[in-house]
N, C-alpha and C positions, 0 to 999 in steps of 0.2 A: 392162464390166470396166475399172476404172481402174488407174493405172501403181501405185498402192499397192494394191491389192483385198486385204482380209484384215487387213490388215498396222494394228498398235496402235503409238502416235507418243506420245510424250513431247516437249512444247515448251515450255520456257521463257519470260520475258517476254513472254507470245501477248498484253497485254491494247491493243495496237498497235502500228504501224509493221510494221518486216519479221515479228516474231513471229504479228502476225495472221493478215498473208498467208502465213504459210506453215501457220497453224493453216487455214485458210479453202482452202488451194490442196489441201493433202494428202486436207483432208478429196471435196473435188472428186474426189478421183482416187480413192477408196474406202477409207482409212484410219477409222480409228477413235481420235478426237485427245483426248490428255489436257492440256490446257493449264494454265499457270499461272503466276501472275504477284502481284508485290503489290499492285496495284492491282484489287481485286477486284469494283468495280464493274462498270470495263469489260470486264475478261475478261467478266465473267456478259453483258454486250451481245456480244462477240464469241461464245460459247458459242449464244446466241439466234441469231447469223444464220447460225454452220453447223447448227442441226437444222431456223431454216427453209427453208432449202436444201435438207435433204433427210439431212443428215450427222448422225455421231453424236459426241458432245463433252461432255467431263466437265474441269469449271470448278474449279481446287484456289487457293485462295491460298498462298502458296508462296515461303519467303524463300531464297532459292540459296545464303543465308552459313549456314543451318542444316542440321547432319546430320541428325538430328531432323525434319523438316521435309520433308527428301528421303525418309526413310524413311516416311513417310506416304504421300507422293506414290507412291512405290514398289506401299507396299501396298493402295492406293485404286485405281492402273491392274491391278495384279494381281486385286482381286477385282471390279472393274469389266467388264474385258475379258479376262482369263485368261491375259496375257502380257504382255510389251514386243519390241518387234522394231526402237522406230526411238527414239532419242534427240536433240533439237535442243537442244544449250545454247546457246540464244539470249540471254538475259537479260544485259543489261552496263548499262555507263554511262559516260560520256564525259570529264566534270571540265570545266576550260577547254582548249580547242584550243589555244591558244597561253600556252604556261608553262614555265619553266626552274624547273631542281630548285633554285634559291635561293627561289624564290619558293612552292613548293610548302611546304603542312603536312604535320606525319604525320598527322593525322588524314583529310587528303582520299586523303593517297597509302593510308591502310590502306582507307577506303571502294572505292575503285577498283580495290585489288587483292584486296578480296573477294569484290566482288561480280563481275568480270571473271573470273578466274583459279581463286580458291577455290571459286567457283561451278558451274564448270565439273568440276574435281578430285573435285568432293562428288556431285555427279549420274553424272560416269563411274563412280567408283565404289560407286554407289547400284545399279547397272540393271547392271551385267557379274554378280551371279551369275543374276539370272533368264533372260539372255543366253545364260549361260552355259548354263544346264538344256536350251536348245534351240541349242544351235550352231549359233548364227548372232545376229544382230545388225549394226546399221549406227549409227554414234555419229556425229555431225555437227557439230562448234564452228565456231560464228562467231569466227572471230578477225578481221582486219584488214590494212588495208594498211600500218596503223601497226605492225602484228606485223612487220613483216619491214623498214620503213625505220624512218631516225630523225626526221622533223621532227614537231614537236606537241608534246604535253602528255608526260612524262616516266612518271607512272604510268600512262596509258593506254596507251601503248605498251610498257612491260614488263609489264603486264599480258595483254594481245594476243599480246606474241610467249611470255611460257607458255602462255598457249595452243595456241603453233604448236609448242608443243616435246613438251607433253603429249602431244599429239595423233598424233607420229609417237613416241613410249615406246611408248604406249599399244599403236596401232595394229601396232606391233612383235608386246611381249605377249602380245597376245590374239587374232592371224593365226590361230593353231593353234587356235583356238577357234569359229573362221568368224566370229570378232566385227569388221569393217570401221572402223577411224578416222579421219575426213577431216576438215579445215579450210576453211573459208570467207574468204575476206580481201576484203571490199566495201571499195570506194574511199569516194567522197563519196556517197552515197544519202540523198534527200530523204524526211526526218522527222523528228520534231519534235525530236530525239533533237538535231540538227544545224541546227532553224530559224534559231536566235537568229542565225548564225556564216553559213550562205549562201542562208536565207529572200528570198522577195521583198522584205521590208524591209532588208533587209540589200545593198542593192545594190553596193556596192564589193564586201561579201565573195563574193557569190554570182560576180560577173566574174572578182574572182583566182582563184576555185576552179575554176569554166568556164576559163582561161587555160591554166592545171594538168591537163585531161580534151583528148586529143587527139581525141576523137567531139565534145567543143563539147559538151557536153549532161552535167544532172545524171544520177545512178541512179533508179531509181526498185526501189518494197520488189519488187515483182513480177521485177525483173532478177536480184534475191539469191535470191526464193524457187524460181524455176524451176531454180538451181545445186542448191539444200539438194533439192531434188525428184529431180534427177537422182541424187546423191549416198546418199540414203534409200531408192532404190530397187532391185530387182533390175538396172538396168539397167544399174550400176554395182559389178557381183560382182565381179570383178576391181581393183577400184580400194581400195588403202586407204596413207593414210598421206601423202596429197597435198595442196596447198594450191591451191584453186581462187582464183583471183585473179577478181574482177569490179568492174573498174575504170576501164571505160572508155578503159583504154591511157594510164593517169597511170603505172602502173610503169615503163615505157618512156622516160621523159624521166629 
């Protein structure tokens, strides 16, 4: 019996990085994973190695800035597994790390806060009335460390921090519902998401970033998926509307 057994997951951007691991860890622990992502190739590779595993995983391509899209995904987990019980709006995107709002367009800041923010917005409330039918549910957004300070890119971090702000509305809400709201805020965690900026090529960047991590050491997706794990799970009934920080003790400087 695994820490999910029964239990049907909704996860966003599954088709790598932390989305995989945590499509790939849930399903370990006896979930039932609907994954999706736009990149529909690899999702379908990643959908492959949780049933040769032994898991069960239903592959959606899946744009997070469409309603339309989510109600698909809705009604594909619904007649696929007969419920929803875990949501991961995992799915984001980054822009450049280092960028002042002179230098920003509207068109990157609108990309960034749609697919970040909007994304998120559209999927909570995609899956709260099926939630709802069974009171109970567990909602889980990635936001960031950039949600809660200021240095970096300007749309990503207001994007990030609605996130964190959604997240305790929401979680408000929908208490009385038994529907649970938590945030996520990884620090620097290695993928590709983040190669370019502190990759092994990237050596200066990867030092200043290591400078910044008072553990000396990057994240890795397995550090973020065992939080979203905890968080998805009954283990965490009591918890909603909190921002789990995993960061290596970069907030603390």
């Amino acid at each position: 019996m695994g820490r999910l057994d029964g239990k049907v997951a909704i996860i966003t951007g599954a088709a790598g990085g932390q989305g995989a691991m945590e499509a790939k860890l849930f399903a370990k622990e006896s979930a039932k994973v609907v994954i999706t992502d736009v990149n529909d190739e690899a999702l379908e590779k990643v959908a492959g190695e949780v049933k040769a595993a032994g898991g069960q995983a239903l592959a959606l391509k899946h744009n997070v800035t469409s309603a339309e899209d989510w109600q698909t995904v809705v009604d594909s987990a619904m007649k696929e597994f007969g419920k929803i019980d875990i949501l991961v709006n995992n799915a984001g995107v980054t822009g450049q790390i280092r960028q002042n709002i002179e230098e920003m367009d509207i068109s990157n800041w609108d990309k960034i806060m749609d697919i970040n923010a909007k994304g998120a917005f559209l999927g909570t409330k995609a899956v709260i009335p099926e939630m709802k039918k069974s009171e109970r549910g567990s909602i889980v957004n990635i936001s960031s460390l950039s949600g809660i300070y200021g240095i970096g890119n300007p749309a990503y971090n207001s994007s990030k921090g609605a996130v964190r702000q959604l997240t305790k509305n929401v979680a408000l809400d929908y208490a009385g519902s038994g529907i649970r709201v938590n945030s996520v805020h990884p620090g620097t965690i290695e993928t590709s998401m983040v190669e370019a900026f502190v990759g092994e090529g990237n050596k200066e960047g990867r030092e200043a970033a290591l400078q910044g991590i008072p553990l000396n050491t990057l994240g890795q997706s397995e550090d973020v998926a065992y939080g979203v794990l905890y968080l998805a799970s009954d283990e965490s009934k009591f918890v909603t509307g909190i921002e789990l920080i995993i960061d290596g003790g970069s907030i603390l400087q």
